[in-house]
Each structure stands twice: as C-alpha cells, then as structure tokens.
N, C-alpha and C positions, 0 to 999 in steps of 0.2 A: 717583242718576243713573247713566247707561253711558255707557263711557268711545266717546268716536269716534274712526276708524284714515283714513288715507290709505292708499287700496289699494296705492299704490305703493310705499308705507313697508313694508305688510303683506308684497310682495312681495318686496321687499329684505330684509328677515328669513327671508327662508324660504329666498331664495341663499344666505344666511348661514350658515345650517344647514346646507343641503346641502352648502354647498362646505367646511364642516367635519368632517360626517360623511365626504366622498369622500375626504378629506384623510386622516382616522385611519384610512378603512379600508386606504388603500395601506400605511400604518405598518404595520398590525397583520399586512399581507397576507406580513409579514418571520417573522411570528414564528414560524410551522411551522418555518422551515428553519434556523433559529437554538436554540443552547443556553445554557445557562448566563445569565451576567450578561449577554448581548447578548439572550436573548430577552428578559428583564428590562426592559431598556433600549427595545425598541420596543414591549413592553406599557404602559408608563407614557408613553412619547411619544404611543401613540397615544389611550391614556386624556386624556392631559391636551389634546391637540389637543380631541376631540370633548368633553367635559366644558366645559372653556373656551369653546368656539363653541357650547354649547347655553346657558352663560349669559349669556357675549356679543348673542347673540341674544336673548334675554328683556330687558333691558335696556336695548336698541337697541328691543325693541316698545315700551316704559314710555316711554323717554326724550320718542320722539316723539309718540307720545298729546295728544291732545286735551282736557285738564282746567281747570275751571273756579277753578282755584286753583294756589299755587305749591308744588313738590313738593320734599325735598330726601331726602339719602336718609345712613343710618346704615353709615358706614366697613364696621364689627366685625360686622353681619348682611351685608350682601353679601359680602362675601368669605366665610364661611361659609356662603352659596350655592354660589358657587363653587367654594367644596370641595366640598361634597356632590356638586355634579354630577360632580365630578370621580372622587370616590372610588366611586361608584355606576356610572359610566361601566368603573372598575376592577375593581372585583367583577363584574361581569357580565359584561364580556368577559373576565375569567381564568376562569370557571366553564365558559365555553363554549369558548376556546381551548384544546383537547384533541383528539387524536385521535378521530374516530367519536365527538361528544358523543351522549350517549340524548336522548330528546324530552325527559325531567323535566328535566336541564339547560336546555333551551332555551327552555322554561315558566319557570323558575324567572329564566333570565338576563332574559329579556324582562320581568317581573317588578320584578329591580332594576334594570332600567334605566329605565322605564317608570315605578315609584315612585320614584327618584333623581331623574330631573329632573320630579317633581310636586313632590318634598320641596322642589329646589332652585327651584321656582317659587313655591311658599310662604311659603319664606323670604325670594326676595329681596321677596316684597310686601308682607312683615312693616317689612322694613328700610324702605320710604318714609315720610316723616318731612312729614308735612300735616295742616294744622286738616279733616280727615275721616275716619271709621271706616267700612271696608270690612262690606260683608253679603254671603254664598256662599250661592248657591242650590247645595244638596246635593245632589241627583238630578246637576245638571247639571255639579256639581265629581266626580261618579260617573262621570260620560259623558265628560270629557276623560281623569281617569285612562284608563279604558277603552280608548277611543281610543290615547293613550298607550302602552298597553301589547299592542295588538292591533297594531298599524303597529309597535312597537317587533320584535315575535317575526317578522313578516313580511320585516324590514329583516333580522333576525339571523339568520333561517333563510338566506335568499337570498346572503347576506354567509357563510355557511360553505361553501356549494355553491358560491362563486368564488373561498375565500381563497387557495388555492393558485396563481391562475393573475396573476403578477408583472404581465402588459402591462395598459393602462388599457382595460378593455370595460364593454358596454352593462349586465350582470348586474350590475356590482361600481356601477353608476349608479343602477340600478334599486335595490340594497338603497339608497344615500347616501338617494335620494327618500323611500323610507318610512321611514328614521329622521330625515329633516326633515320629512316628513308629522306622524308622531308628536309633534318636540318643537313643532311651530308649531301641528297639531292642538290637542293640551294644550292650550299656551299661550293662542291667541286663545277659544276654547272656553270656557274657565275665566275668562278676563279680561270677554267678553261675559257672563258672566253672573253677572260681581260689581257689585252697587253701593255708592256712595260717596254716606254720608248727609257732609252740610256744611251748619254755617249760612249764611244768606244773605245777612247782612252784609258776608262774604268777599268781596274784589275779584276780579272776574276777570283773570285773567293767562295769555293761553294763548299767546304767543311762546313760541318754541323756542330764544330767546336766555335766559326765566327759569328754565331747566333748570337742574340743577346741575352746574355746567364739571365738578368734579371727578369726579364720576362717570361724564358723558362721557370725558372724558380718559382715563379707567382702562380704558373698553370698547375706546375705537382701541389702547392700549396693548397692554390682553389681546388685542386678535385679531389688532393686527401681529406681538405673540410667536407666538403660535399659528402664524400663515403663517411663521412666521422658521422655527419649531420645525421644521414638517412641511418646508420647505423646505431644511433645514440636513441634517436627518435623509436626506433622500431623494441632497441632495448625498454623504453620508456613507456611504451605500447604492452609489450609485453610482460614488464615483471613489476608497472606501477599504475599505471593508469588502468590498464586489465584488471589487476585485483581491484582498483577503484571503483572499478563501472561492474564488476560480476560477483564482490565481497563485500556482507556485513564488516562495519569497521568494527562497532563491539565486541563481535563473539567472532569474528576471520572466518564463519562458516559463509559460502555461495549466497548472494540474495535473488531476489526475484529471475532478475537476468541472468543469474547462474544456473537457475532452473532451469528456465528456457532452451538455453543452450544443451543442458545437459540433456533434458529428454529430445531435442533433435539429432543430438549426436549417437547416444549412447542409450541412454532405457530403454526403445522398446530392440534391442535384438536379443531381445532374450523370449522364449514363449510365452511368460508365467510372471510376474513380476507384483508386487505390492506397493500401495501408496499410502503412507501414516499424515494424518493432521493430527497436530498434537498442540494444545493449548494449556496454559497452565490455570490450575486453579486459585481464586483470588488472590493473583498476582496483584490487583490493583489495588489491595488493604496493602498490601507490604510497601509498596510505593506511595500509598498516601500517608501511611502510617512512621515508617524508616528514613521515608525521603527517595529521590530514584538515582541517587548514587549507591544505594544499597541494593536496588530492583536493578542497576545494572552490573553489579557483581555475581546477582543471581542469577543473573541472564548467562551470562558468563559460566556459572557452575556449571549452569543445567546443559547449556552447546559441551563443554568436557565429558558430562558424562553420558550425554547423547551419542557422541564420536566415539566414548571409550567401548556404549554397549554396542553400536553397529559395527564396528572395527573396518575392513576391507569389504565385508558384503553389500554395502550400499552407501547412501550419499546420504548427508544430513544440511540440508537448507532452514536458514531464518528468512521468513517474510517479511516480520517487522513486528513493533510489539513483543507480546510473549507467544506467537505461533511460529512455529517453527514443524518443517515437512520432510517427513525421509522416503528414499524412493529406494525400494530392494528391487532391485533386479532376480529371475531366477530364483524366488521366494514362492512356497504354493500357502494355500489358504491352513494348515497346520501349523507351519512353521513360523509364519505370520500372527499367528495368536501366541506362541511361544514366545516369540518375541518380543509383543507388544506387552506381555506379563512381565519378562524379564524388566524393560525400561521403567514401568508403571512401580514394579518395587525398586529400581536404581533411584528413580526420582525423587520417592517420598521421603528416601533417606535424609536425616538430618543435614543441616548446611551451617557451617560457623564462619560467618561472614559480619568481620571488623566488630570480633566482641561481641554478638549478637547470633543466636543459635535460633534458625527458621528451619520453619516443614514448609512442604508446599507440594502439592499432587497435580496430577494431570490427567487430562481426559485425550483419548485417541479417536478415530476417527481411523476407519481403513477400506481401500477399496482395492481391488483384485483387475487386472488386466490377462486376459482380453473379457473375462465375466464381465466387468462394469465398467467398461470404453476402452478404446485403440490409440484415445489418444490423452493428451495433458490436460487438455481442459474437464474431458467431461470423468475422469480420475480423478480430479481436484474436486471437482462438483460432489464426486461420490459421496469422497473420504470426508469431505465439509458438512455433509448429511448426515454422514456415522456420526458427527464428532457434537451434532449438535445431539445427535442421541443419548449419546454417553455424558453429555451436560446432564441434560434433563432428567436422565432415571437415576442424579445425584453422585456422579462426580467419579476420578480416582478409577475411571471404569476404560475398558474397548469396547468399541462396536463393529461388527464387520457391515456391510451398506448391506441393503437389499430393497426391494423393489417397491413393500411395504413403508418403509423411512421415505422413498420418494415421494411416495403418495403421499405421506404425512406432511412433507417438506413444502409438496405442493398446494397443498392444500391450509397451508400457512402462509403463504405465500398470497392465497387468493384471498383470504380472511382479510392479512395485514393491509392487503390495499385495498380491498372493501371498510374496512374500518375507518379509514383517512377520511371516508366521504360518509360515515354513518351520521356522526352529529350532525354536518349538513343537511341532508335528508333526513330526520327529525327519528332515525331507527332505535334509538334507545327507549329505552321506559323503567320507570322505579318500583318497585315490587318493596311490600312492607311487611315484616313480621313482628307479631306482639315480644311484649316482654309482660311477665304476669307472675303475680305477688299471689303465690299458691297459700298466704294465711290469708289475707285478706280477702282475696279470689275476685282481685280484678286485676285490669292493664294498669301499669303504671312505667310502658314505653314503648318504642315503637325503632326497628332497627330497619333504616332503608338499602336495599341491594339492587345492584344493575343489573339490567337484563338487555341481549341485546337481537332485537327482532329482524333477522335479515331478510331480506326479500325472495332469495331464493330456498335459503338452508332452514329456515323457520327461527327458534329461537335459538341461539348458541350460546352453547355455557359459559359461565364467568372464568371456570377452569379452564377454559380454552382458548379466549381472546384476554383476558385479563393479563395473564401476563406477556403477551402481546402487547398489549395499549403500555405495559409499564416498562420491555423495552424499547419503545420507538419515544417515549417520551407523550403519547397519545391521551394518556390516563390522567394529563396535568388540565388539558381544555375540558376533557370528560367531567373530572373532578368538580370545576369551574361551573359547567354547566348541571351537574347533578346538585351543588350546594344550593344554586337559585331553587332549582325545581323544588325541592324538600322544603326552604324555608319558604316559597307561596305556596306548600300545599299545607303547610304545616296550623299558615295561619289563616286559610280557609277554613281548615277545620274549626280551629278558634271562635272566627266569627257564628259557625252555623251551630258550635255549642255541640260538635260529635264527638272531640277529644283535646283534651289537657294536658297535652303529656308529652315528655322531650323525646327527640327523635334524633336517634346517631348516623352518624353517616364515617361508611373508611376511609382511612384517608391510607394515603400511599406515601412512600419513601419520598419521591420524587417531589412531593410536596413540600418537602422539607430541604428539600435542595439548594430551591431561591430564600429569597429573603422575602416575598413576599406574602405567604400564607394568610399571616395576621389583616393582612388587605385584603386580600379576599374576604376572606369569614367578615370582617366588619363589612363592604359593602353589601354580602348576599343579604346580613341581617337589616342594614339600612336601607334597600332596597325594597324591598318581604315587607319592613315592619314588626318583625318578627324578637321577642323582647329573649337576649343571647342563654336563658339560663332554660330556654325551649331547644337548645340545640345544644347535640354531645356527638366530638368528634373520637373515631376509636381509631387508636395506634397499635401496630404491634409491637412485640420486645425489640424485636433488631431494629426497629427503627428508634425506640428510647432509647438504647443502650449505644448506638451511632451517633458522635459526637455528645456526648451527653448533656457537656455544658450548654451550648447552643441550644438544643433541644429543650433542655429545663427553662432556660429563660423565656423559649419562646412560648412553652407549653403555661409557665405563670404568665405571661400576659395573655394571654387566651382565656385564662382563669380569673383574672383580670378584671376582662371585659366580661365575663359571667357566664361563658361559655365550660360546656362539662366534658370533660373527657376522660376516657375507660381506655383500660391496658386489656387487649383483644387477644385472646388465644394463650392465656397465662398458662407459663407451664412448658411447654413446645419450643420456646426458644433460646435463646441465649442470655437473659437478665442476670442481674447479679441481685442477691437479695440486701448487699450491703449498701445497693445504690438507688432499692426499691423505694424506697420510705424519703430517697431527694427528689423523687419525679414527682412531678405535681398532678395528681390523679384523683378522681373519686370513684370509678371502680374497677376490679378485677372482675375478669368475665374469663369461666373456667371452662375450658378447649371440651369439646363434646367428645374427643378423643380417651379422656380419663370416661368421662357418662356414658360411653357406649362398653367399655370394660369397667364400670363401677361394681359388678361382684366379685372382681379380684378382688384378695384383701391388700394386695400392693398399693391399687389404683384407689382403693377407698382411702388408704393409708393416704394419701397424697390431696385429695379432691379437700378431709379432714383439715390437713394443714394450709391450703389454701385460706381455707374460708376462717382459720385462726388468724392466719398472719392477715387476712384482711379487716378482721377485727378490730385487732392489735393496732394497725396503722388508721382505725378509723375508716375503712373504705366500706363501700358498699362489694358485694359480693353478687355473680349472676353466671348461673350453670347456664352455658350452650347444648344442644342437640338432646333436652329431655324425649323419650318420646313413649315411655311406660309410669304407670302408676308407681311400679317398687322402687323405678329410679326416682319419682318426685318424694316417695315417702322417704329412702335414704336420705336426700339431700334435706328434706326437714329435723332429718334425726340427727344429720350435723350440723343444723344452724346456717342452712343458706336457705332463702324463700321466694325470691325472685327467678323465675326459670324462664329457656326461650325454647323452641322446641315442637317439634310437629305435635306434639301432644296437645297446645295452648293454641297453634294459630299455624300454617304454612305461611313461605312467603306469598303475599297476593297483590295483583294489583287494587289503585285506588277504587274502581267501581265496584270490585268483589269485596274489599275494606269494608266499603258501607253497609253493607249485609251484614259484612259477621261485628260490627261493630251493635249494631242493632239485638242483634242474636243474643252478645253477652252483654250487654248493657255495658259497654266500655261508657267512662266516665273522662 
C-alpha cells in the first residue's frame, strides 16, 4: 500500500524547510566576514540550524501520514539521521564556503548535500519500528535523489551569489525555496513511491493521537532549538559581536569598520557634508610620562567630549591611537570652522584624571564634500593633509584642505622617498661655517651643516627635508654617515697644516634614542684617527632636558672620552636653569633669534644674562647669526667674543673652505 498526505500537512513541512533553510543561510551569511573560531562558530550554527530542520521536517511528514497500522520508532537510528543530516549539511557548505568556489566545488557540494539528506531520509525510515516491510521502487528513489540534488546545486549556487549581502532579500529567499524544494522534493517523491506490504490481520489505527509522543516531543524540541539557535545567534550578531567587529572597546565610539559602513550607508545623502581628522597633541609625553593607563582615561575624556560637542549632528569615530574622525553631514564650510573652534576650546580644557590635572590640545584637519571628493577615501586623504598643516604651523590649530596643502603634501611625499635613496647615491655633502674670536680676530672653530643636492630640485633646504629625515627615523644613518665625513675631513686638514680647530656637528633626538651613540662617536674617531677633544657634538635643550638622567650620563661619557659638546639654540626652548649647571656642557651658543632683535632692550636684556650665567658656570659663550658690526660691537660690550655668522664666514663647502681659509690666515 501508499502512504496518504493531508496537503496542508504537506504544506506545512515544506515552511518548515524553508523557514530552516532562510534561517541557516543568514548564519552562514556571517561567515565570509568572520575568522578564526567565530567563523567556526557560525559554520556549525548554521549547519546544525539547516541539518536539524531538514530532519525535523522528515518526521513531522511520517508523523502525520496516514497508515493503516501503528508506527513506533527506534531512539539510536533517528538521531543518527539526524546526524547525518547534519554532518552532510557541514561538509557541503565548508567545501563551498570559500572564496570564488570553482563550479567542481559546487557540483560536488550539491552532491553532499543532496546524498546527506537522502542518507538521512533512509535512515530515519530504517528507524520506524511496524508489523510492515517497506519496497523502493528504484528508478523512482533515482528521481528524488536527482531532484534532490538538482534543486540542492540551484539553492547553493543562488545562496553564494547573495552570501555577502547581510539585509534579508528576495535572492537569499529564492535559494531558502530550492533547498526546501529539494529536501520536501526527495522526501515526498521517495515516500510516494514506497510501499508497505502488512498482514491483514493488523488493526487499523490511523489517529494521530497513536503516534509515538516520544518522538513527536523530540521534533517540537529539535526545531524549538533550532529557532532558539538561529535566534540567539542572530541576537549575538547583533547586539555583541556587531559592537565587537564596528566598536572601539576603549572609548564604545565606531572604529575603522564603523566608518566604513557608515559612509556607505548614510554620509553622502546629504549635498554638503564635512570630514574632521583630529589628533591630539603630545599625547605620547603623557603616556610615556603617567603610564598609558592614564593616556587611556584620557582617551576616554576626550571620545565624552567629542560626542558631547557634536551631539545628533554627526558621527564621532576612533581610528586608533589618539585620532579620532568626525563626519557632519549637512555641514557647509562656515559652520564647519564654528565648529571645529568650538571642540579645539572643549579639548584644551583642563582634565583631572586619577589625581593628576592634564592639558592637552588638538590639531584638526577638514575637508568639505563634494569641494574635496565624493567619496571616503579621498575625504580622508584631504582632512589627513589639513591636519598635517595644522601640525606644522604649531599645533591647537584647524585647517580647511586646499589644493595648495596637496601640493605641499605631494611634494613631501616625493622628497621622502627620494631621500631613502640619497645616501646611496652619494647626494649629500657638508657645508662648514667659521666660528671666530672677534678679540683675537681668528677661527677658533668650524660648525658642519647638511646640505642636500638633488638631482632634479637642485639643493634643498635642511628646513625642508630635515625634519623629514627626523621623522622617518632617516636622520640616524645620515648622522652616522656625516660623523665619518667630518672626522676625515677634519684630520686631513690636520695633516696639510690648514686648520686646528674642533668642528661640531648636530646631533638629533633620535640619536639619543638607542643606546648606542657613544659607539658611534668612538668608532668615527677610531676610524679618522682623529684625537676626540677635535670633535664637538651640539645638542639642543629639549633634547637635554628629555630624560635628563640618561642624557647626563651619557653626555659625561662623551666628555669622558674628550669629546666637547655645546647646548645649541640656548634660550628658545624649554631648559630649566636649575638643571643647567648638571648637564655636562662646555658651551652655550646664543640663538641668532635674540642677534637679529639685539636693539630691543628686552632682547639685549637677555643675550646680557646669557653670557653671565655662562660665566658663572664656567662655559664658553658663542653668539649665532652675527651679521653687522653694531651687533659684533654689542656682544663685545657684554663679554661674549666668539661669533658665527655671515659677517665671519657663510656656510661653504670644503673646496670654497680653502680659499677663504687662505684669505684670513685661519690657523
């Protein structure tokens, strides 16, 4: 005999289906954008969601079937259905869960999916437990396979061409349909054309109350999990793993990928909009200095009152670090500097963070949509150009972009990676200026400066790649290779009897970084020949007054070894005069900045106590940027006598050197 269906029953299994399959495929719809054990985690959720609801559904056809006898069914083979489907359901979407799967994957996955739940339909009709023996017409258990696996490949093909796109649409519905097509296909297909030989003795009993509870029980069980699963999962998607993947955990403002999103979704439908880069300034003293459990409380303040100043008008993003990006929508270039004023004074305000009262400012960066791009990147690009602008012309500032900053941007750009390759290509050279004892009225030094000869741009100023080379870190082999140069030029001169006289050279921050300076300077010397009390390294203040202890020990062994070193641009920076007289110095050298305004009586007022307090501590004293007689006659009339200055000598190179060394009878 053949089994008989209630269409509506029929029907109801095949929602079942479907609403199983729509169900795994949002899971699995996680797993491109996921790595590790979280892709893991929604490959087996969504396996077990659609596995479970394809035997769920087999089941639920049986249970309510039509049979002329009473049916029960074996614990230990159903559930072993229900693995298979399950495990079948798992091999077939991991083989095709890949990048760009090839078509033999997708033959092959349709395959196991397609023979998985035939296996698992086999099985479970193995497990019914009735006084009758089942007969398969073969062609026609050919043709549900078939089926099976033809609706199976149509469902998976359809389902890779939508996986990527997260909202619920009509394609990702369309594949759910032909893999409920598929398992209810099989199913009824295969079912219609089995019969059931029974004696006839057998009572009829076809209530749907002498089913067997326990294995109804278990199907509501399995498919309440199921919906619990895909339910829990999607909550989990939503309101933890979303904030994980789109939210700073620090500061709970959006990160990178919140950006992202945001401007696909939502920035540009507005006509007008604005893009802030906002950086803070020496954030990284307060973290070197407090520790960065302090630096991320401040992190903290500044996201508060970042949100508190944009309120509902726009969006405030952390990148990482201390940048952090806001995007106004519906902002025009007015309002936009309004703004960017407002925040600039919210931020400087005072911060009392764990007993510890810190300032801290910012510099912005702004670009304007559609004036300076349509889209997120080259907005980014902009605002990243203002923001290096407002670095540079010294901090606590905005910049709006413009076209001129590109140029500049670009053009730093070309430099920086032309400089990588200058030492190689031999482009630098050392340029020497006197230093001269205006009583005596000769040299008694020689100050070396980079210069650096490009091949296309001619020479280019130290103001313009210098602090280039110091932020790429570039200025440390520079250094390296400028100290050789200096000390064999130094004791060439020596031998040819043209000059006598010690020769300084800058050093930079960076120098002072590692630990090995002092190896350097002792090889350049050991290498030269060059006897150390011929050679005077020049520091500036913020580099004395940075770590100081370090710095003083390392600056006594340098002293040490007989090397001389001068405190460079005294005056201009930040030293403490309580801390002057521990640094181990021999001389102050007075910033041409007081010498170019020396007939104020402020600046005189100042230039005078220098060259006292260099007295006092026993230093030598030496005015920068002389370049008139009244300013050499003041600075004799307060007791400095050593001058450097266009007035005594320009920078020049070694073969113009010889000249004018000849000229004044340097010594």
């Amino acid at each position: 005999m053949a089994i008989d269906y209630n269409v509506w029953v029929v029907l109801l299994s095949f929602a079942l289906a479907v609403a199983a399959a729509y169900t795994a495929l949002n899971l699995l719809s996680q797993v491109p954008r996921s790595t590790g054990r979280i892709r893991s985690l929604w490959l087996l959720s969504g396996s077990f969601v659609l596995g479970s609801g394809i035997w769920a559904m087999h089941f639920v056809g049986l249970s309510v079937s039509q049979l002329p006898f009473q049916v029960g069914y074996r614990p230990g083979m159903a559930i072993l259905s229900m693995l298979t489907g399950i495990l079948s359901c798992y091999a077939a979407l991991r083989l095709v869960l890949t990048p760009r799967p090839k078509l033999w994957r997708l033959i092959v996955s349709a395959l196991l999916f397609g023979g998985g739940a035939s296996g698992m339909h086999y099985i479970g009709m193995s497990s019914m437990r009735m006084e009758a023996i089942i007969h398969y017409h073969l062609l026609t258990q050919v043709l549900s396979l078939l089926i099976a696996v033809s609706a199976s490949y149509i469902g998976i093909y359809m389902f890779r061409r939508v996986m990527d796109c997260r909202e619920i649409g009509r394609w990702k519905l369309y594949s759910a349909l032909f893999i409920g097509l598929a398992i209810t296909g099989m199913h009824y297909t295969s079912i219609q054309a089995s019969h059931f030989e029974y004696d006839s003795w057998v009572v009829v009993q076809s209530s749907l109350m002498q089913r067997d509870v326990i294995l109804l029980t278990g199907v509501s069980v399995v498919t309440l999990f199921m919906f619990a699963i895909s339910g829990g999962a999607i909550f989990l998607d939503r309101h933890v793993l979303e904030r994980m993947a789109y939210h700073d955990p620090l500061t709970g403002l959006p990160n990178r990928h919140g950006l992202e999103r945001y401007f696909e979704n939502d920035f540009f439908g507005a006509n007008m909009g604005a893009v802030f880069f906002l950086d803070l300034d020496r954030f990284k003293s307060i973290n070197d200095t407090l520790g960065h459990d302090i630096g991320d409380l401040l992190l903290q303040e500044v996201a508060a009152r970042l949100r508190g100043c944009i309120g509902d008008s726009g969006k405030v993003f952390r990148l990482g670090g201390d940048e952090f990006l806001i995007a106004l929508p519906h902002t025009t270039f007015e309002a936009a500097g309004e703004i960017a004023q407002s925040i600039l004074q919210e931020i400087k305000k005072p911060y009392s963070i764990d007993e510890n009262e810190l300032y801290v400012t910012a510099s912005i960066g702004i670009s304007l949509t559609p004036a300076h791009g349509s889209d997120r990147s080259a907005l980014m690009k902009a605002a990243d150009t203002a923001l290096y602008t407002s670095k540079d012309s010294g901090k606590n500032k905005f910049s709006v972009f413009d076209q001129e900053m590109n140029r500049y941007q670009l053009r730093r750009m070309s430099l920086e990676k032309d400089l990588r390759k200058a030492l190689a290509r031999s482009e630098f050279m050392v340029v020497y200026q006197p230093k001269w004892d205006s009583v005596m009225n000769v040299m008694v030094g020689l100050e070396s400066l980079l210069r650096w000869r490009h091949p296309e741009h001619g020479i280019i100023s130290p103001v313009e790649f210098i602090p280039i080379a110091e932020e790429t870190g570039l200025i440390v082999p520079i250094t390296y290779w400028m100290l050789h140069e200096v000390c064999s030029q130094n004791v060439l001169w020596h031998k040819e009897d043209i000059a006598n006289v010690a020769v300084s050279i800058n050093m930079s921050a960076r120098m002072f970084e590692g630990d090995s300076l002092y190896e350097i300077v002792e090889e350049a010397l050991t290498r030269s020949g060059l006897e150390p009390c011929f050679l005077e390294l020049e520091i500036t203040e913020s580099i004395a007054m940075n770590n100081i202890e370090e710095t003083v020990a390392l600056l006594s062994k340098l002293r040490n070894l007989g090397v001389r070193v001068s405190l460079d641009d005294f005056g201009t920076g930040f030293s403490s005069l309580g801390s002057l007289d521990e640094i181990p110095i021999n001389t102050l050298k007075i910033d041409q900045v007081f010498i170019r305004k020396s007939k104020m009586h402020s600046k005189k007022a100042i230039i005078s106590n220098i060259i006292a307090i260099a007295a006092n501590l026993n230093m030598e004293v030496i005015a920068e940027g002389v370049e008139t007689p009244e300013q050499i006659e003041l600075l004799q009339s307060l007791g400095c006598r050593v001058m450097q200055g266009y007035y005594y000598g320009k920078p020049m190179p070694v073969n113009e050197l010889g000249q004018w060394f000849s000229e004044n009878r340097a010594v």
